[in-house]
C-alpha positions as CSV (number, residue, x, y, z in Angstrom):
1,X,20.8,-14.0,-6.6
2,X,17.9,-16.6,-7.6
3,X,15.2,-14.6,-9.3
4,X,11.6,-15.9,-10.0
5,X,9.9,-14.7,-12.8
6,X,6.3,-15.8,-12.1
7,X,3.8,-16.2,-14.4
8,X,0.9,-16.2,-12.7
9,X,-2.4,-17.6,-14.8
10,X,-3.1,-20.6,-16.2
11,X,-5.0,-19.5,-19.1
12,X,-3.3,-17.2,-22.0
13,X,0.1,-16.8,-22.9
14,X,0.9,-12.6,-23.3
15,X,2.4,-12.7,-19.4
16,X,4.5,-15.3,-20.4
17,X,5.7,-13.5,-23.6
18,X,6.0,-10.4,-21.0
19,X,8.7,-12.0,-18.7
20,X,10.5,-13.7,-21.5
21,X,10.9,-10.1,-22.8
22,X,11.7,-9.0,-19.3
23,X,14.2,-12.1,-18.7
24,X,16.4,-10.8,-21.7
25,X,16.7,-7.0,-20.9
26,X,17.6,-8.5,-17.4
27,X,20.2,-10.5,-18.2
28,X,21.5,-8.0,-21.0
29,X,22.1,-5.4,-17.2
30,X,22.9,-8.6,-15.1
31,X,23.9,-11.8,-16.4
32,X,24.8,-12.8,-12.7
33,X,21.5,-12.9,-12.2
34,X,20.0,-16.7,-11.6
35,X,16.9,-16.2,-13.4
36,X,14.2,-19.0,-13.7
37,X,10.7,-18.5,-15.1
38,X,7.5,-20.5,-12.9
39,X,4.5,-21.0,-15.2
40,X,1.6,-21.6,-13.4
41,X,0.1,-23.2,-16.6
42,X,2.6,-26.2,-15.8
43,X,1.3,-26.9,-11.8
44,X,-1.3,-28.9,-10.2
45,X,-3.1,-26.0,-8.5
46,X,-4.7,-26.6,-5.5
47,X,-7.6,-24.6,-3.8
48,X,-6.1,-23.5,-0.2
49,X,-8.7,-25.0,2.2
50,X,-6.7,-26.6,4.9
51,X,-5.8,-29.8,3.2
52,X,-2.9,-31.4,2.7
53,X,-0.4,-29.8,-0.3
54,X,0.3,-31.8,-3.6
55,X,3.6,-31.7,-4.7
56,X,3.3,-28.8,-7.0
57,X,1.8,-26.6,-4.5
58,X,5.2,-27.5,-2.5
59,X,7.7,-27.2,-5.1
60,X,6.1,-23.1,-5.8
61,X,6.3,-22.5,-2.2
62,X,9.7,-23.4,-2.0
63,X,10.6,-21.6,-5.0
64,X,9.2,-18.7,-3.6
65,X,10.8,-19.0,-0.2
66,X,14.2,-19.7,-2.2
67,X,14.1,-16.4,-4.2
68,X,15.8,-13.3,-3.8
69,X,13.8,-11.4,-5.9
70,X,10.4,-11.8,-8.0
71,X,9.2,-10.4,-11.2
72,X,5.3,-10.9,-11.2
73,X,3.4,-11.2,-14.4
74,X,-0.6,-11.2,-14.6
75,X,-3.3,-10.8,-16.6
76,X,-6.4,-8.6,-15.5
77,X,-9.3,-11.0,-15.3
78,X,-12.9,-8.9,-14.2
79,X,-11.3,-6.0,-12.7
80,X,-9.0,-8.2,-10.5
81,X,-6.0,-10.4,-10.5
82,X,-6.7,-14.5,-11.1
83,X,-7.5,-16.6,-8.3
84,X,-5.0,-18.8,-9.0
85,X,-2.5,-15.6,-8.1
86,X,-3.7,-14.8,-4.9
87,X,-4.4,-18.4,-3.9
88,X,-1.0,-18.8,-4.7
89,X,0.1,-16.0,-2.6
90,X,-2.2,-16.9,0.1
91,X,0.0,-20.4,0.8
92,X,2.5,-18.2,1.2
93,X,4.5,-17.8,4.4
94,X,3.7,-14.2,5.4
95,X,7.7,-13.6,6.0
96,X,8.8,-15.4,2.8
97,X,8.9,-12.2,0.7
98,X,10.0,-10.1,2.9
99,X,12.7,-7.5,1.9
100,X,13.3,-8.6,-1.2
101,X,12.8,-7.1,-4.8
102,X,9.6,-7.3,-6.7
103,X,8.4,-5.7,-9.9
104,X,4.9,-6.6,-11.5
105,X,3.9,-6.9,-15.6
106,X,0.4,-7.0,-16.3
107,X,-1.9,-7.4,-19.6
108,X,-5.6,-6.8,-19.8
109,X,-8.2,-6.1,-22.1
110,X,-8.9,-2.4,-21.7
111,X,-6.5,0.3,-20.5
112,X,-9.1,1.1,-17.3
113,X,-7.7,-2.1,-16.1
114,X,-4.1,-0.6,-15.3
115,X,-5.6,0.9,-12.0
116,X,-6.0,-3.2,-10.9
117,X,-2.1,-3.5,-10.3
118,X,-1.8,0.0,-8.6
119,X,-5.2,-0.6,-6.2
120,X,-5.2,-4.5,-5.8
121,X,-1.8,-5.9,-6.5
122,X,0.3,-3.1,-5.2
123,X,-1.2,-3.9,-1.6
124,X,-0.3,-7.8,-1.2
125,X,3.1,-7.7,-2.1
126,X,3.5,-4.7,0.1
127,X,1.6,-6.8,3.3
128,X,4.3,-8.9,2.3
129,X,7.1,-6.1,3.0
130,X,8.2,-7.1,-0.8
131,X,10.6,-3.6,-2.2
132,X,8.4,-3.5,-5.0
133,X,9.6,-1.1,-7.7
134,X,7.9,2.4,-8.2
135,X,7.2,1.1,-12.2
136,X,5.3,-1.1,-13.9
137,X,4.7,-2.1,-16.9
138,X,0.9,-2.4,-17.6
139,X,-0.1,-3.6,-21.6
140,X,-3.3,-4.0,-23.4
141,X,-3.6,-6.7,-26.4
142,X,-3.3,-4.0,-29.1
143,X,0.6,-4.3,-28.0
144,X,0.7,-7.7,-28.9
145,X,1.0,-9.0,-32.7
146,X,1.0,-12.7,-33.9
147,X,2.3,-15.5,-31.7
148,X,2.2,-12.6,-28.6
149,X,5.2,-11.0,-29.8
150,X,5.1,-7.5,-28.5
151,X,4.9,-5.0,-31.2
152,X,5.0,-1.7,-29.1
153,X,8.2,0.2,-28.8
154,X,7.3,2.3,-25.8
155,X,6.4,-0.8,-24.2
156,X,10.0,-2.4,-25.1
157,X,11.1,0.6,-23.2
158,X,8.8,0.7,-20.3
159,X,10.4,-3.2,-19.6
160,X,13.7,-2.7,-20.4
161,X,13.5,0.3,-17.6
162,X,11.5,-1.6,-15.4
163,X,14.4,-4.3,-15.8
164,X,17.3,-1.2,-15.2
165,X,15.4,-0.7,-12.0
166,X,14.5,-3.8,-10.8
167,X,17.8,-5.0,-11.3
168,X,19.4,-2.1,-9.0
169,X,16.5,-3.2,-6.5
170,X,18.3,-6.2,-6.4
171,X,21.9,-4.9,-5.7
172,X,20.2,-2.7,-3.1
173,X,18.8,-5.3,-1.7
174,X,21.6,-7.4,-0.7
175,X,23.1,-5.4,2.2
176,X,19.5,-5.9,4.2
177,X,18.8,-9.0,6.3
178,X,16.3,-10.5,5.6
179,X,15.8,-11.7,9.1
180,X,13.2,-8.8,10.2
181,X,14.5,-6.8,13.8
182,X,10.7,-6.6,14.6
183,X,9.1,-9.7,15.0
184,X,5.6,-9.0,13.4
């Protein structure tokens, strides 16, 4: 199984530290796991307004249609997630997550902010039909120490068990078609 582990901001670097830490308690419970990590940082980011794609903008769809699974990582920016996420999610095919295995990471700058993933986030990926797991993992820069390194044991053990579960979404999900019997 091809898992993308998307980090989904261009600016900062704590949801990149949070996948890498996710990424190795994943492959510690499942090293049969394909697992590749998509900065957004690294694409040409277009705004979706009817013109033509750039090539970035088609390599990350593709990527996304070509997962099996998809560990989502974003910081909390105004009570909302970035712009560059839900554009991102808006070029989306609305069938191209469908049935398959999602779990979200998030990192924001007061603990109010942990609502955002449950109230805004939550919602997409389940238009999408995504199996997204019942935890998260929400952390607030006081977990963080020098170079981003996470410094909070109860959050190493929030990811590693958001990891355990994700990771049995993903067996779970391999005896569903993905080819939906209703067509909407």
């Amino acid at each position: 199984m091809k898992i993308l582990l998307v980090d989904g901001t261009v600016f900062g670097t704590k949801t990149g530290a949070l996948l890498r830490q996710v990424e190795q308690y994943i492959k510690e419970l499942d090293s049969g796991l394909e697992l590749e990590i998509l900065y957004f940082s690294k694409l040409k980011h277009q705004i979706l307004d009817g013109s033509p794609l750039n090539d970035d903008m088609k390599m990350m769809i593709k990527k996304f249609e070509e997962a099996d699974g998809y560990i989502f990582a974003t910081p909390i920016y105004q009570a909302s997630i970035p712009g560059v996420l839900k554009n991102a999610l808006d070029m989306l095919p609305p069938k191209a997550l469908r049935y398959k295995p999602a779990a979200i990471v998030a990192n924001g700058g007061t603990f109010q902010h942990h609502l955002v993933v449950e109230n805004q986030f939550r919602p997409i990926l389940d238009y999408f039909r995504c199996l997204v797991t019942p935890n998260y993992v929400y952390t607030h820069t006081s977990h963080f120490g020098e170079n981003d390194q996470i410094i909070d044991q109860d959050i190493h053990e929030r990811l590693r068990e958001l990891a355990r579960v994700f990771v049995q979404y993903c067996k779970m999900s391999q005896t569903l078609t993905k080819e939906p019997i209703d067509k909407h």
